[in-house]
N, C-alpha and C positions, 0 to 999 in steps of 0.2 A: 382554408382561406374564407368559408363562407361564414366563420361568423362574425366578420366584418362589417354584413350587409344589415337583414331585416333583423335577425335576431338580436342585432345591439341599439336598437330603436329604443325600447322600455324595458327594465327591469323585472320579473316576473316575481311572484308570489305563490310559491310551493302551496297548495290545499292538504289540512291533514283532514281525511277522514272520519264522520261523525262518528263522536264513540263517549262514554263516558271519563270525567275527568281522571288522571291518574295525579297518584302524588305526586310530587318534587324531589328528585334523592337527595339529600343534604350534601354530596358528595361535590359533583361537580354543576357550576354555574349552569345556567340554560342558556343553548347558543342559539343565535341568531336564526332562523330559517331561512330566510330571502335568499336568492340565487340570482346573482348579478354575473348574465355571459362576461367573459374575459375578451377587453376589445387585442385579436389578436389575425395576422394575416398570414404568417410564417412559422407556426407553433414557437416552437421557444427563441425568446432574443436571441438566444446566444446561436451562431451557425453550428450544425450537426453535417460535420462528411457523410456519416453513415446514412442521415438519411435524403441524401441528394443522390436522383437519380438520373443519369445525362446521357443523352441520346444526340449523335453526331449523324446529320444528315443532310448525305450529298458534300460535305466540306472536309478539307485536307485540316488535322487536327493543328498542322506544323505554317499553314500557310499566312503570309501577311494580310489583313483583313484590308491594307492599303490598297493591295492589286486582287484581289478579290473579294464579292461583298458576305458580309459574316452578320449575322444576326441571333439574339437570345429572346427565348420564350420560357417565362417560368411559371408555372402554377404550382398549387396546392392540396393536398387531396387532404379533407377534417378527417378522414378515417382511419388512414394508414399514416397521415402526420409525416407525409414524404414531399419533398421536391422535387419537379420532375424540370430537366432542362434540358431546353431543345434546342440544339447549334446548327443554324444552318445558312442559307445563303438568303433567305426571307424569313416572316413570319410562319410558323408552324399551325396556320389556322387548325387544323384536323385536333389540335391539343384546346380548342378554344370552343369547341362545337358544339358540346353538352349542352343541354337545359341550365343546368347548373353556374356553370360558366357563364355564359350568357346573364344572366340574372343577378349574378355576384360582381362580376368584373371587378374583379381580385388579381387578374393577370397582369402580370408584367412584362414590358417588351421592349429590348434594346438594338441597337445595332453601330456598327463600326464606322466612323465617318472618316475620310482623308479631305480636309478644307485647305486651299493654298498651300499644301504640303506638308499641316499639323492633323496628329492625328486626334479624334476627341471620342468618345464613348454617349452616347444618344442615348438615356433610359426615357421609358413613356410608362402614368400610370392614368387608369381612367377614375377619374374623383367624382363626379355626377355629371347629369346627361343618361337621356336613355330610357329610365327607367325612375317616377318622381318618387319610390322609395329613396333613390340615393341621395336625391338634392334636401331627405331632410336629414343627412348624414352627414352631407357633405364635407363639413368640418372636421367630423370627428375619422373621418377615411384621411383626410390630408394627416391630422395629424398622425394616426397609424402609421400611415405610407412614410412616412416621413422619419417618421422612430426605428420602423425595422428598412427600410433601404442599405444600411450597412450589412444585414443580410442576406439582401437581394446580392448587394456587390461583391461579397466573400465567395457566393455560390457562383459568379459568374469564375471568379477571378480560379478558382478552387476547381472548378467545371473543366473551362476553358486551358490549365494549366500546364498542357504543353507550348501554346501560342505564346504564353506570357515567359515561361522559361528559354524559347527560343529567340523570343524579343522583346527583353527586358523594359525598353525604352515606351513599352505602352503601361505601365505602371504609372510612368509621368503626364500620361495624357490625360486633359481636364472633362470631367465627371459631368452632362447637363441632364438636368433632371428636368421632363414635361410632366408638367401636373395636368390631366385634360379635365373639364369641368365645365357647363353651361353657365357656372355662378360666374361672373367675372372676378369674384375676390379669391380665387383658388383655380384661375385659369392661367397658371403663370409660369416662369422657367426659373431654374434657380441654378448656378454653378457649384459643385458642390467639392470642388477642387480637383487637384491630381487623385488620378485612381487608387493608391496605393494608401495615400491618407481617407480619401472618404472612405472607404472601405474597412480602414480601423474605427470611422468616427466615432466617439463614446458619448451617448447623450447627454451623460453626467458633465462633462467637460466642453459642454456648447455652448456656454458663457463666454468659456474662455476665449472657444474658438471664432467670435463672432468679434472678435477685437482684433483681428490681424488682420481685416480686411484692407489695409494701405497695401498690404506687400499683393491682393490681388486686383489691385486696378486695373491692372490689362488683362483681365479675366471680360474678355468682348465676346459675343456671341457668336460663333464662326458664321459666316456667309459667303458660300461659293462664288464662284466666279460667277458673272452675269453670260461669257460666252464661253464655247467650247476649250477646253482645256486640259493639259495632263498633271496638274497640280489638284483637284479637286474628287474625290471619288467614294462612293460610286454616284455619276449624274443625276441620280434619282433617288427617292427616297423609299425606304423600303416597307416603312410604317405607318401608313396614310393616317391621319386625324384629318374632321372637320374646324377642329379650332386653332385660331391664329394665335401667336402668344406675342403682342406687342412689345414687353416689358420684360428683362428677368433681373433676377437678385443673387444678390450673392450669401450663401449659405453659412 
């Protein structure tokens, strides 16, 4: 995941070693040398089971995330190109602690929300802030984040899939994605529909899908009840950010 961060800033320029000239073979063309990092968060677009690795901690695999509070931590490790997912009833900070981590904030962090008795899926990603290498990135991390998230939500759905096998009916619940970001133009919220669709979303086919947006007008941003209540859960929220998101969009 980290090389999302400083190494996708400039393009580098391989040095070859002084030496005398050699020929040209007539054979094959002379390729290019320049080495442009891959902007990339999740190794390959496409999800790999094998190499997600998922750690259930403190939570019943089987239990409703309505009556008890559930939460996803995903990171990346550049060297073993593994997923690691942390399921558990908060944030799995002790996965976020590294030097590393910290500096990249490459992490991804969701959690299960029950609003007025609908259930919806809360993903959080941090876009800039923190650290002003990222705010001169910040664009190009939204758009990463934004390309592999179908990743992100294969692994959960793929992780988590005894909860989804025992209650199908959260496949239907709608997908909000927080972009966190000090830029205001990438500080925003987006619906990114029923889980079971974003989760296949194809980026080749987001033309298309950006024309059906009549059928989600009552895609509204859920908001808890203002007083105590048994329809809204869990009371609190699990994933603190400093930033408000006034606005969202639909995806």
């Amino acid at each position: 995941m980290g090389s999302s961060a400083a190494l996708l800033l400039f393009p580098c320029q391989v040095k070859q070693p002084l030496s005398r000239p050699r020929k040209r073979s007539l054979g094959r063309p002379r390729t290019n040398r320049s080495v442009v990092p891959v902007a990339r968060l999740f190794g390959p677009a496409i999800f790999e089971a094998s190499k997600l690795k998922v750690l259930f901690l403190g939570v019943d695999e089987e239990k409703h995330p309505g009556k008890l509070p559930r939460a996803y931590t995903l990171t990346h490790s550049d060297i073993s190109s593994q997923l690691t997912l942390a399921i558990s009833d908060t944030i799995n900070r002790s996965q976020l602690q590294g030097w590393y981590s910290r500096l990249q904030r490459d992490e991804v962090v969701a959690q299960w929300k029950k609003v007025k008795g609908k259930m919806s899926l809360h993903v959080h990603c941090h876009i800039s802030g923190g650290h002003f290498l990222l705010d001169f990135i910040a664009k190009l991390r939204y758009h990463i984040f934004s390309k592999e998230l179908p990743v992100v939500l294969k692994a959960f759905v793929h992780g988590d899939g005894n909860l989804l096998n025992n209650h199908p009916e959260l496949e239907e619940a709608l997908v909000w994605v927080y972009f966190h970001s000090n830029l205001p133009e990438f500080n925003r919220v987006e619906c990114w529909g029923p889980l079971r669709e974003a989760a296949n979303h194809d980026q080749a086919t987001s033309s298309s899908t950006t024309t059906t947006t009549s059928s989600s007008s009552n895609w509204v941003r859920p908001q808890p009840c203002q007083m105590d209540c048994n329809c809204c859960f869990p009371p609190f929220t699990l994933i603190p950010w400093p930033h408000d998101h006034p606005h969202h969009h639909h995806h």
